[in-house]
C-alpha positions as CSV (number, residue, x, y, z in Angstrom):
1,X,68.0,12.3,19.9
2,X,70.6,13.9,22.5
3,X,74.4,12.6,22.0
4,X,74.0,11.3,25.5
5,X,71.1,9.2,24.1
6,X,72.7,8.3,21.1
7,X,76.0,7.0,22.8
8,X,73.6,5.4,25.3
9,X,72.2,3.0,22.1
10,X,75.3,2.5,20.4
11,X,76.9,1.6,24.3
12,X,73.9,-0.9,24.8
13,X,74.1,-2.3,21.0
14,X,77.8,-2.9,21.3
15,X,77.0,-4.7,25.2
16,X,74.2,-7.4,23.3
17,X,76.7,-8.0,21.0
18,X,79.5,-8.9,23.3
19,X,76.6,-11.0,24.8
20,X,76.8,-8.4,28.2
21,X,73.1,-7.9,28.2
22,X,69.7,-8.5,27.4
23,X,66.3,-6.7,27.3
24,X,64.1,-7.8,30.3
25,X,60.8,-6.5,32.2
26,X,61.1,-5.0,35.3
27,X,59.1,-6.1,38.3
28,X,57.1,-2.7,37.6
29,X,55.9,-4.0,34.6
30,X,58.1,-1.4,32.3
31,X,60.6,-2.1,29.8
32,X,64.6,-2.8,31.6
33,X,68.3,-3.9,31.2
34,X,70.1,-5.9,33.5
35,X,73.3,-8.1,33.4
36,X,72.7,-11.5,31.0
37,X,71.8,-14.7,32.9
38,X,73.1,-17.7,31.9
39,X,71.1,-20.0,29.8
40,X,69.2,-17.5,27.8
41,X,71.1,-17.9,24.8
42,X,67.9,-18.0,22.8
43,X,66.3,-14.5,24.0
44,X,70.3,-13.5,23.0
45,X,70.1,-14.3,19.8
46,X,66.5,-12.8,19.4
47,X,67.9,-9.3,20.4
48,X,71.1,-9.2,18.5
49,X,68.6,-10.1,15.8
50,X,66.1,-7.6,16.9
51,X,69.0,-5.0,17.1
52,X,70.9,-5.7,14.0
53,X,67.5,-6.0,11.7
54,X,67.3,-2.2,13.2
55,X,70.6,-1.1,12.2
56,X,70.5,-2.7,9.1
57,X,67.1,-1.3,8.5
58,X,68.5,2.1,9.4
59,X,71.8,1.6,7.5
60,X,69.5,0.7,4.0
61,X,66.9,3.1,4.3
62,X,69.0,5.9,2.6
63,X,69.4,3.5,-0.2
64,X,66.1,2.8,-0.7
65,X,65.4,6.6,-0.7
66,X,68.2,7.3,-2.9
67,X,67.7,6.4,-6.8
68,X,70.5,6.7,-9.1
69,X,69.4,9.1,-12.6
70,X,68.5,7.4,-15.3
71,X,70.9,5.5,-17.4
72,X,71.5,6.3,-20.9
73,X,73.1,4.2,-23.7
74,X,76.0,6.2,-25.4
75,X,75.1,7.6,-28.9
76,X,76.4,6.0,-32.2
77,X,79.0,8.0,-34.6
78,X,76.3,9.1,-36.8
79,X,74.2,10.8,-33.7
80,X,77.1,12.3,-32.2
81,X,78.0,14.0,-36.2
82,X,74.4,15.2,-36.4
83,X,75.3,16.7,-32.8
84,X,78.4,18.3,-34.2
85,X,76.8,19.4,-37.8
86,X,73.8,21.3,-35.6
87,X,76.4,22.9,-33.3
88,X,78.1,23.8,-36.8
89,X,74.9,25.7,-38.4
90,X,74.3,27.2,-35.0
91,X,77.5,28.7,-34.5
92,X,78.2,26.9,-31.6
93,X,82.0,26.5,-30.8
94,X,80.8,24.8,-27.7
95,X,78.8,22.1,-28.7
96,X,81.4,21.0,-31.4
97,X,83.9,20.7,-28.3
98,X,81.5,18.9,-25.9
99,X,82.5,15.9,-27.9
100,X,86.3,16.7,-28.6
101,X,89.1,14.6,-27.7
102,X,91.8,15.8,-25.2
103,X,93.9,17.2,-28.1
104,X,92.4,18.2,-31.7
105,X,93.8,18.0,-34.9
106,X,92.1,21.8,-36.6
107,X,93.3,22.4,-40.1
108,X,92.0,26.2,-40.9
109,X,92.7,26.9,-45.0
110,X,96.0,24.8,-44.6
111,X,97.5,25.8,-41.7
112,X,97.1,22.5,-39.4
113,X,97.7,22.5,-35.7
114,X,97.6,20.2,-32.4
115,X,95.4,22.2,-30.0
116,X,93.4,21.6,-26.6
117,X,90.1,21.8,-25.9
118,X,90.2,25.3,-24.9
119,X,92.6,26.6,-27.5
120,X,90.5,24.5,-30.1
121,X,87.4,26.5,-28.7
122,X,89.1,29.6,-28.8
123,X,90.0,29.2,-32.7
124,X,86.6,27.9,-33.5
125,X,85.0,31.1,-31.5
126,X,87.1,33.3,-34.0
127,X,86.2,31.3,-37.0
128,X,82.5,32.3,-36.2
129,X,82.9,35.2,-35.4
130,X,85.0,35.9,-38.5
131,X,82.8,33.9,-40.8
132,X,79.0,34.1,-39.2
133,X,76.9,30.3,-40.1
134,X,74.1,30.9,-42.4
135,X,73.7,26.8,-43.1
136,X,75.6,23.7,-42.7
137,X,75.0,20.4,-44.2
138,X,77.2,17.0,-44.1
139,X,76.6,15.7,-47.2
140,X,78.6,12.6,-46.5
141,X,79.2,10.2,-43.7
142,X,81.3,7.1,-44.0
143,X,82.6,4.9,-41.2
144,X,86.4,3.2,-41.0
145,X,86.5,1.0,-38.0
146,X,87.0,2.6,-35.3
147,X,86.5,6.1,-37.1
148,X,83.9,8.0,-38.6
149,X,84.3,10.9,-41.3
150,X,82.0,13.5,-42.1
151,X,82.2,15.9,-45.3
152,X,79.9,19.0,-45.4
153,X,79.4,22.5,-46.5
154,X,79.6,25.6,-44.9
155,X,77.6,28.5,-46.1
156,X,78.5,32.1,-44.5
157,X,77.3,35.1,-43.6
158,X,79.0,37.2,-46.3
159,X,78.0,35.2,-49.2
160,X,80.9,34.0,-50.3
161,X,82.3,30.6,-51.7
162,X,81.0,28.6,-49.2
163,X,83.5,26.2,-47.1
164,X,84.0,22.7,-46.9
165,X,84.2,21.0,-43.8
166,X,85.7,17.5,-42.9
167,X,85.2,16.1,-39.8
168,X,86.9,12.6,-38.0
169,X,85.6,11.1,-35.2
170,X,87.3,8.0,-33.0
171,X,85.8,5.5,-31.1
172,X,87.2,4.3,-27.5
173,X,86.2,2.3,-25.0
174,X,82.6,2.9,-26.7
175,X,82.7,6.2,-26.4
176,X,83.0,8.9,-29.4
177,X,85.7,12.0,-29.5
178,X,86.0,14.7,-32.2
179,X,89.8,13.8,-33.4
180,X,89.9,16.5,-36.2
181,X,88.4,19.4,-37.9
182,X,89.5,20.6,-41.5
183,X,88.5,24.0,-43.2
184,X,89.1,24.5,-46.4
185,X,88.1,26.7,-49.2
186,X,85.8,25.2,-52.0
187,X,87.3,24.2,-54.9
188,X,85.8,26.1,-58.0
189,X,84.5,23.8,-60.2
């Protein structure tokens, strides 16, 4: 449709509605405007119908085309630490983070610090790197009202003593966030 054409419909639409015109047949039989007579109020109201079924019908087709994706309920404490406990065997500094709050608590061997997501990312990037995953296991879960805690152990590439791990999650708003990550040597028994 030309922007002539266009502006012609939108011209017309806006006319019915001021009650300027009406649809009529021409004495050659074809399809015509001309100025509204008086007393015709019903063959009015049939075209501003007519007219605004059209828009509306033009107006909600995208809608009906469009479909939202799928909703998804939001995973419980223990699903997101099963999340986090295969991101730890795996090495995977990202998919610990994907859950992390804005700031995280990360304790490595005793020296505990307040990072961001990216500078927590970056520290748990060298602690893989440093200390390659052969197998992780949380061996405990526990939940505190709003908070979940997680206790596992950290086997590494060299063979060593293997680490343990304690993890805390928070709820808000129904939604979980990684709040802090501690490291610390096993204890020898």
């Amino acid at each position: 449709m030309t922007a002539r054409r266009r502006g012609a419909v939108f011209l017309r639409v806006d006319c019915i509605l001021q009650g300027r015109w009406r649809h009529t047949r021409s004495s050659a039989g074809g399809a015509g405007t001309r100025p509204m007579q008086h007393g015709s109020a019903v063959g009015f109201r049939r075209q501003v119908r007519a007219y605004l079924l059209m828009l509306g019908l033009v107006g909600v087709w995208p809608l009906a085309v469009w479909t939202p994706g799928e909703v998804r309920a939001q995973p419980s404490g223990e699903q997101v630490l099963r999340e986090i406990e295969a991101a730890f065997a795996r090495g995977a500094e990202q998919g610990i983070m994907r859950r992390a709050a804005d700031r995280i608590e990360i304790a490595l061997f005793g020296a505990n610090m307040l990072y961001s997501e990216a500078q927590a990312q970056l520290v748990l990037r060298t602690f893989f790197r440093d200390f390659p995953p052969r197998r992780f296991v949380f061996e405990e879960l526990s939940r505190n009202g709003p908070d979940w805690f997680a206790v596992g152990t950290y086997w590494h590439g060299d063979g060593a003593e293997p680490f343990r791990i304690y993890v805390r999650l928070q709820e808000r708003a129904g939604t979980w966030a990684l709040r802090s990550i501690r490291i610390n040597q096993r204890a020898r028994r």
